[in-house]
N, C-alpha and C positions, 0 to 999 in steps of 0.2 A: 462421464459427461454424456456419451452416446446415452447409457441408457436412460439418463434423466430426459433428455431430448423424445427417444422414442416411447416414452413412459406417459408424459406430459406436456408435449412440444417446447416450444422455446418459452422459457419462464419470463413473464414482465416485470421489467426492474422499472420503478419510478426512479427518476432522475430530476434530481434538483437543483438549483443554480442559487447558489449563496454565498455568505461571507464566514473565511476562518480567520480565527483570532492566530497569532503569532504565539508562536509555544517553541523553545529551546528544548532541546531532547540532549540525555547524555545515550551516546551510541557505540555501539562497535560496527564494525566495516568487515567487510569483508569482499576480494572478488570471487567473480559466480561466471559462471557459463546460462545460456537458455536453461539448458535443460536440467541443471543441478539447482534452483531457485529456490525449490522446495526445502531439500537436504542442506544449502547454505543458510534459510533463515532459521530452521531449528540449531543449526550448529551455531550462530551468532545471539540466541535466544540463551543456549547452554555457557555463553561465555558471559553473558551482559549480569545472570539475575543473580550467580553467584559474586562476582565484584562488588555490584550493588549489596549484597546482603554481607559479607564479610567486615564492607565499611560501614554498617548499619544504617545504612542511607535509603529513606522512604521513597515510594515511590509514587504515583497517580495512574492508574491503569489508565488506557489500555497499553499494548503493547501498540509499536507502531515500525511497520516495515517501509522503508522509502528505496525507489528504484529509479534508473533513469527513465526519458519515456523511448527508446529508442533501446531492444536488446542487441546485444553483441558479444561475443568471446571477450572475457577478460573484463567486463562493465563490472562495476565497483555499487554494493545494495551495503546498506545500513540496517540495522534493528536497533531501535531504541525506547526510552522512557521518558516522559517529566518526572523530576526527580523536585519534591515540598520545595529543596534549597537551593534550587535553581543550577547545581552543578552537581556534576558525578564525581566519583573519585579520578585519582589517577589511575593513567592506562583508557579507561575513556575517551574519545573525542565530543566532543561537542556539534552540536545541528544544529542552526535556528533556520526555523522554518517561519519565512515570513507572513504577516496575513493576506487576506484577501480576498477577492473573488474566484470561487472553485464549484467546479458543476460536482455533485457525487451521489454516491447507491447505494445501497445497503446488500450483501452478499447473503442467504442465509442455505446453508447446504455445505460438503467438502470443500476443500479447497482446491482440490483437482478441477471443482465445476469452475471458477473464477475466471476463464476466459468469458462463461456465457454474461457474466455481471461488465466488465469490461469493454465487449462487444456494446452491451448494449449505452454503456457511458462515452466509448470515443464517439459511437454515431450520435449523440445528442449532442457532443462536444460539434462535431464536423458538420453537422446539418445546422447549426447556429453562426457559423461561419467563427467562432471563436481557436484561438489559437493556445492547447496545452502547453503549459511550464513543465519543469521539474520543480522537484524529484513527484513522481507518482506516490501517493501516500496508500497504505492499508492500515488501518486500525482495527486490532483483533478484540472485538466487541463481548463476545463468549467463546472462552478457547475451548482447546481439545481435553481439559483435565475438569472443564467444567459440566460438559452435556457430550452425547455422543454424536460423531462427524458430521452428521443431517443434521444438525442442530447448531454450529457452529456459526455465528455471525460477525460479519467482516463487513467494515466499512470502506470504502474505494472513493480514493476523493484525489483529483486532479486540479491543478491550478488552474488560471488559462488569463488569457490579455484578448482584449476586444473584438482586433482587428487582426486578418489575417495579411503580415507584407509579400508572402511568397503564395499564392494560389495555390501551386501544385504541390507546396508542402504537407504531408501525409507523417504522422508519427505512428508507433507501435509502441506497446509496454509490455513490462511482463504478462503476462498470461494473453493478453489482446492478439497475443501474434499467434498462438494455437491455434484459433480459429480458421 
């Protein structure tokens, strides 16, 4: 991330404010610490696409990581899919993610840089006076088996409600807190 910084300064993410349609995900769960984020969504990625494939159950890419927006020891993230038939097999849990209004960016570089994409989505969240929901959504747009690291695109897309009732309320998410 430094040297992308010192390379080319702070990269501009456009930030857009729109509506998500509601989409059920079949997921696995997992808890994660801050700093194991990485390491637990490949190992939840490792359990989720064989399940799905053994039941021969189709899926709709992208993949889709969800986190709380608040990290802490012991905070419980998801990886999941839409899955044609609307449900996974068993062993699975279930997500529905409801629709609505959600500010989001487009990430294109490693995944290590994904604080600088975040940074730049909570202060467009926080300068609107709007107030982030969970779960924080990533959708892995072109993964790592399709292009190489620099070329990897992730979409970052937050809920949020209109109106802030606590002022001094301040959130963090995963990678948002790196900075």
């Amino acid at each position: 991330m430094l040297e992308r910084l010192a390379e080319g300064g702070l990269p501009g993410y456009e930030v857009t404010i729109g509506r998500e349609r509601e989409r059920r995900l079949s997921v696995v769960r997992t808890d994660c610490s801050p700093a194991r984020i990485g390491e637990k969504v490949e190992e939840c990625v490792g359990r989720l696409l064989p399940v799905l494939g053994r039941a021969g159950i189709a899926w709709e890419p992208p993949l889709w990581a969800l986190y709380p927006l608040d990290l802490e020891e012991g905070m419980e993230i998801a990886v999941g899919v839409q899955t044609l038939e609307g449900q996974g097999p068993s062993g699975l849990g279930l997500e529905a993610l409801p629709g609505g209004m959600v500010a989001e960016t487009v990430h294109i570089g490693p995944c290590t840089q994904l604080p600088l994409a975040y940074n730049a989505l909570f202060a467009a969240i926080h300068e609107r006076g709007l107030r982030p929901q969970a779960p924080v959504r990533e959708a892995c747009l072109v993964g790592p088996t399709e292009v190489p690291q620099e070329e990897l695109m992730t979409r970052l897309i937050i809920p949020f409600r209109r109106a802030w009732h606590d002022k001094g309320e301040r959130h963090q998410c995963p990678r948002y807190a790196a900075l």
